[in-house]
C-alpha positions as CSV (number, residue, x, y, z in Angstrom):
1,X,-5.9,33.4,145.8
2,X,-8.7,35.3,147.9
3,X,-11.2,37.3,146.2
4,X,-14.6,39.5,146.8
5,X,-16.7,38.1,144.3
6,X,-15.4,34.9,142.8
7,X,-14.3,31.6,144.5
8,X,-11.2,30.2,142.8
9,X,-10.9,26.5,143.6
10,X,-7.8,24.5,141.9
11,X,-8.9,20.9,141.1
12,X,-5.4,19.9,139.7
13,X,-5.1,20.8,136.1
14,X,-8.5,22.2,136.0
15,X,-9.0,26.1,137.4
16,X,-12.3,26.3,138.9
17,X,-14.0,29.8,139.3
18,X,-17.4,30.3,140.9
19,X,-19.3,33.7,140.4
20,X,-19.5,33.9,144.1
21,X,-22.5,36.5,144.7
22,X,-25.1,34.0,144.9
23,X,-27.6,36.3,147.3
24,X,-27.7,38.5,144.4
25,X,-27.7,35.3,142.0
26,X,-24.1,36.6,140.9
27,X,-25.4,39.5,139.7
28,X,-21.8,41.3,137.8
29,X,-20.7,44.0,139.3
30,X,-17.3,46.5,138.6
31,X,-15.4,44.3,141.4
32,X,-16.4,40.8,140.0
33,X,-15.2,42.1,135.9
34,X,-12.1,43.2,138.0
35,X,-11.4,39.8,139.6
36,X,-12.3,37.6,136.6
37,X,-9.8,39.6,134.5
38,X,-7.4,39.3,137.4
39,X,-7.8,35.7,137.8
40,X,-8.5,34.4,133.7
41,X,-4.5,36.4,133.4
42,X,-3.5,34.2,136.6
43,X,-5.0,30.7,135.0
44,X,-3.3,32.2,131.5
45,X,0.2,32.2,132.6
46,X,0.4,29.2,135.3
47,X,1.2,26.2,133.2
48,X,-0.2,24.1,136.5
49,X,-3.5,25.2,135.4
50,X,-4.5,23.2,131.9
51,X,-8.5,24.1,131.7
52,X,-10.8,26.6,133.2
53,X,-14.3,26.2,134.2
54,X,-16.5,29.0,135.1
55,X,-19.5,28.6,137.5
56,X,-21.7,30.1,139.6
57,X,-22.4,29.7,142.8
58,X,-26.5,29.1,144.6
59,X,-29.1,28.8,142.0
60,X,-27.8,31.0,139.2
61,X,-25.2,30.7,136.8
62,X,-25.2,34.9,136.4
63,X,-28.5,36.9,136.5
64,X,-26.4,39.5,134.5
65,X,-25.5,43.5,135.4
66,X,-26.2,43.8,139.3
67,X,-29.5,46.7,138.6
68,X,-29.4,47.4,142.1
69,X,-26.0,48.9,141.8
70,X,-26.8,50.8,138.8
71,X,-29.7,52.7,140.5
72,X,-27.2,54.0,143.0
73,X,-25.0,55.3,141.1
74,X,-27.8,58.3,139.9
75,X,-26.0,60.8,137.4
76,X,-22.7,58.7,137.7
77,X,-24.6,55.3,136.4
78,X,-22.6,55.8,132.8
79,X,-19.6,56.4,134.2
80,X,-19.8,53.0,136.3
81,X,-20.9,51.0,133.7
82,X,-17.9,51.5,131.4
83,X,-15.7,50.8,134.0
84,X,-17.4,47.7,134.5
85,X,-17.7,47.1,130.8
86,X,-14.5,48.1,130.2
87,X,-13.0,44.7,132.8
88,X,-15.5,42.6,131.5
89,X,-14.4,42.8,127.8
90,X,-10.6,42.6,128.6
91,X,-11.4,39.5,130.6
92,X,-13.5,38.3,127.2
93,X,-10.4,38.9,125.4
94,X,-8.1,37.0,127.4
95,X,-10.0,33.8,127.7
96,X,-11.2,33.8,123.7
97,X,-7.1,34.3,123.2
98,X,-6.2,31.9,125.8
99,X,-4.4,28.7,124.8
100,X,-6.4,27.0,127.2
101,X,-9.9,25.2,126.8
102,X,-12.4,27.3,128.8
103,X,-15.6,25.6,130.1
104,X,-18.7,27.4,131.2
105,X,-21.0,25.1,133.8
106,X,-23.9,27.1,133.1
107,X,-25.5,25.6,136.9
108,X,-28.6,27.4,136.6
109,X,-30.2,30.4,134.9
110,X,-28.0,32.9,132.2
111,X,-29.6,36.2,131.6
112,X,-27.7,39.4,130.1
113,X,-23.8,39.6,130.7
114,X,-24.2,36.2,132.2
115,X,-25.5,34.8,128.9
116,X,-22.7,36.7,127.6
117,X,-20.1,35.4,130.1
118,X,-21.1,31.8,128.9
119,X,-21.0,32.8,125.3
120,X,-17.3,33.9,124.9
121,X,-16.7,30.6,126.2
122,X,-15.0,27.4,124.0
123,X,-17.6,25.2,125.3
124,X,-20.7,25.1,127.5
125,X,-21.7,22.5,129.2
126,X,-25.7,23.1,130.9
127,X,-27.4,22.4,133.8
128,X,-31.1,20.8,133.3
129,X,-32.3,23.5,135.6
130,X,-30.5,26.2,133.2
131,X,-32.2,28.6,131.1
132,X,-30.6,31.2,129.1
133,X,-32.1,34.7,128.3
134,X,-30.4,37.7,126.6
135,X,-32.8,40.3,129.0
136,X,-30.5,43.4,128.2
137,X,-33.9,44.8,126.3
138,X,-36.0,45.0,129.5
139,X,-34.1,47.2,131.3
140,X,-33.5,49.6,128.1
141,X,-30.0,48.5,127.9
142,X,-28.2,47.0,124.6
143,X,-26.3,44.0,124.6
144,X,-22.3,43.8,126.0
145,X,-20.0,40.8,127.2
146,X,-19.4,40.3,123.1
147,X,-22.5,39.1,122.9
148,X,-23.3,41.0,119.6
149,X,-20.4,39.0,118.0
150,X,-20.5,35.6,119.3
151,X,-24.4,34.6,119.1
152,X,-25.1,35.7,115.4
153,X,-22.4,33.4,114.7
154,X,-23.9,30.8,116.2
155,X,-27.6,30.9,115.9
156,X,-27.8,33.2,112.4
157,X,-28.6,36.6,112.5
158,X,-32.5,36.2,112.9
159,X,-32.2,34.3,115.8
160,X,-29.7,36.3,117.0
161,X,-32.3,39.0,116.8
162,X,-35.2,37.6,118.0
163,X,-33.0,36.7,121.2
164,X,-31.9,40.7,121.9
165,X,-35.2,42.1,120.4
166,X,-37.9,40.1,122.4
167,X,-35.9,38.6,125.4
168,X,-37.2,35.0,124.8
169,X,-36.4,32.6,127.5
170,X,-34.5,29.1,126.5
171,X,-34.7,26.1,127.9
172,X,-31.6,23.9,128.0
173,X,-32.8,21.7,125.5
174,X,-34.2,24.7,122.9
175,X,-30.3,26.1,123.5
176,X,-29.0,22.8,122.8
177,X,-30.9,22.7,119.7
178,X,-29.9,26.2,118.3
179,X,-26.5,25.5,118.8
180,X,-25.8,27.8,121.7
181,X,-24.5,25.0,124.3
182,X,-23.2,21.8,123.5
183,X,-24.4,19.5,126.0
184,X,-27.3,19.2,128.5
185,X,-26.1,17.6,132.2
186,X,-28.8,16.5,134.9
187,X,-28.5,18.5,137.9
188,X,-28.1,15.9,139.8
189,X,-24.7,14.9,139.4
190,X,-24.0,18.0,137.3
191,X,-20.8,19.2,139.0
192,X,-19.3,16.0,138.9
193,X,-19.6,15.5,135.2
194,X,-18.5,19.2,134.5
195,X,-15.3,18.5,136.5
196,X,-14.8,14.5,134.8
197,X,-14.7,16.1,131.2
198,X,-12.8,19.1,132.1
199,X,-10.3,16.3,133.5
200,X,-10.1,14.6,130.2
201,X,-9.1,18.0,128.4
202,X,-6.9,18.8,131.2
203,X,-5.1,15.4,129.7
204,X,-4.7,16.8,126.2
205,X,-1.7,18.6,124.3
206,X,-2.7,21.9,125.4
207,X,-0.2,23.5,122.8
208,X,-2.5,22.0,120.0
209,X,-5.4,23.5,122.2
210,X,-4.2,27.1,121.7
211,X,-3.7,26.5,118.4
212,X,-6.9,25.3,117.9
213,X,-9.0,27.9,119.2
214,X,-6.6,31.2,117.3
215,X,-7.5,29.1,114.0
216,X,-11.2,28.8,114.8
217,X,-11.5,32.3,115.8
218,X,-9.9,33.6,112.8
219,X,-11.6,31.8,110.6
220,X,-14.4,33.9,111.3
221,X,-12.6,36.6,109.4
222,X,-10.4,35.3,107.0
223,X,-10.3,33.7,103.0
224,X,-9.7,30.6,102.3
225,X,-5.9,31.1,101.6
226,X,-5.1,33.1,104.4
227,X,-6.9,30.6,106.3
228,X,-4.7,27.9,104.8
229,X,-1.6,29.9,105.8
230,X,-2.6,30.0,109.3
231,X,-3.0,26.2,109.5
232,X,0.2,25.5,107.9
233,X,2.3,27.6,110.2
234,X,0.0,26.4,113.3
235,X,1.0,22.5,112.5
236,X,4.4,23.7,111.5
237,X,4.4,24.8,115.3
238,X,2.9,21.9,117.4
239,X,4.5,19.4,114.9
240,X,8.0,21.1,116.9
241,X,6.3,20.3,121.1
242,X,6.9,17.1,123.3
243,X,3.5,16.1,122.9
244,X,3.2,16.0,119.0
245,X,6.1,14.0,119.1
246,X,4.6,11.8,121.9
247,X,1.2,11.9,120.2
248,X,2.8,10.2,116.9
249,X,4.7,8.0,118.8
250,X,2.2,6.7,121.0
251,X,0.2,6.3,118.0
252,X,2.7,4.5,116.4
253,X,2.9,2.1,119.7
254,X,-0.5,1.5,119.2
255,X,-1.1,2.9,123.3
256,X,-2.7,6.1,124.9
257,X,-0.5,9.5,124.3
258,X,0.6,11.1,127.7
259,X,0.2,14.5,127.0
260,X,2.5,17.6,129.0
261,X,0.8,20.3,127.6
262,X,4.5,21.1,126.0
């Protein structure tokens, strides 16, 4: 698969995309929400595929919206933004709803929709030479990319706040410690531990993944019973794939489960 503004490089099981813009330091524009929506449906329904890992290429994870880009769109700048918006949130959609794991590699600095970007991700793994900034503020902008909804949850509203309000810049570790990433990589070899734990997930019972990630996302929302209800019906579910019934035999056989993803 060729694209404009995204490199997407198959490493088995794992489906590696790179924010390819890395002269503007992958500034998003309306092609590059196009793509990854085109691309995160692609990874969705080939069962070859078993994790995603989003990147950037250069020095940059995602500076955010491409300004540039705004400016010369004069009168029309509205008009271009919520067709840019408008990709970038179906594209958040389909990887929070996908049944597959979806990394970010945060390779270097986050600000605005690439904070964002690496937000509606399952996990995120960062580079040392990351930082992560919400900037949306500076330029008079509010925030976008889900932003609003996934980083209260995870910091607390009055961090949350003080992220969007004063544009503070985080260092990995200070993101680590809010609970915005969950683990810090060296740059050195940072690639190559991104790619050796997306490996390992690519190795697990994706079915049980999907399930997963619909129950933790809807716990946000739900009571305790209905909660309950969802669980029972999810384990009701996997309990009927190959790989639950490999997973309790293997355990059984006192020996390492070969997952399928089925």
């Amino acid at each position: 698969m060729s694209y404009e503004t995204l490199l997407f490089q198959p490493e088995g099981p794992v489906a590696l995309v790179r924010l390819n813009r890395p002269e503007r330091y992958n500034a998003l524009n309306d092609v590059m929400g196009r793509e990854l929506l085109d691309v995160a449906v692609e990874i969705s329904h080939n069962p070859a595929y078993r994790v995603m890992v989003l990147t950037g290429m250069g020095k940059a994870f995602c500076s955010g919206g491409d300004i540039k880009s705004f400016v010369e769109q004069g009168d029309q700048i509205s008009r271009h933004v919520e067709r840019m918006v408008v990709d970038l949130h179906a594209y958040i959609s389909k990887i929070i709803r996908m049944a597959k794991p979806v990394i970010a590699a945060v390779n270097g600095p986050a600000a605005g929709a690439g904070f964002s970007l690496a937000m509606a991700c399952d996990l995120v793994l960062a580079s040392s030479e990351s930082v992560f900034t919400m900037a949306y503020t500076g330029i008079g902008a509010s925030p976008d990319g889900s932003s609003t909804f996934t980083i209260p949850r995870l910091v607390g509203l009055r961090r949350a706040l003080e992220l969007a309000l004063t544009n503070r810049v985080l260092s990995p570790p200070e993101a680590l410690d809010w609970g915005l990433i969950n683990r810090v990589i060296p740059a050195v070899h940072f690639e190559a531990d991104v790619l050796a734990f997306a490996r390992i997930l690519a190795e697990g019972p994706t079915v049980a993944y999907g399930h997963v990630k619909s129950l933790m996302y809807h716990s946000l929302n739900e009571h305790l019973e209905s909660q309950m209800e969802l669980e029972a019906r999810a384990i009701t579910n996997a309990a009927r794939t190959k790989d639950f019934r490999e997973g309790t035999k293997a355990f059984v056989e006192k020996r390492k489960a070969e997952f399928k993803g089925v």
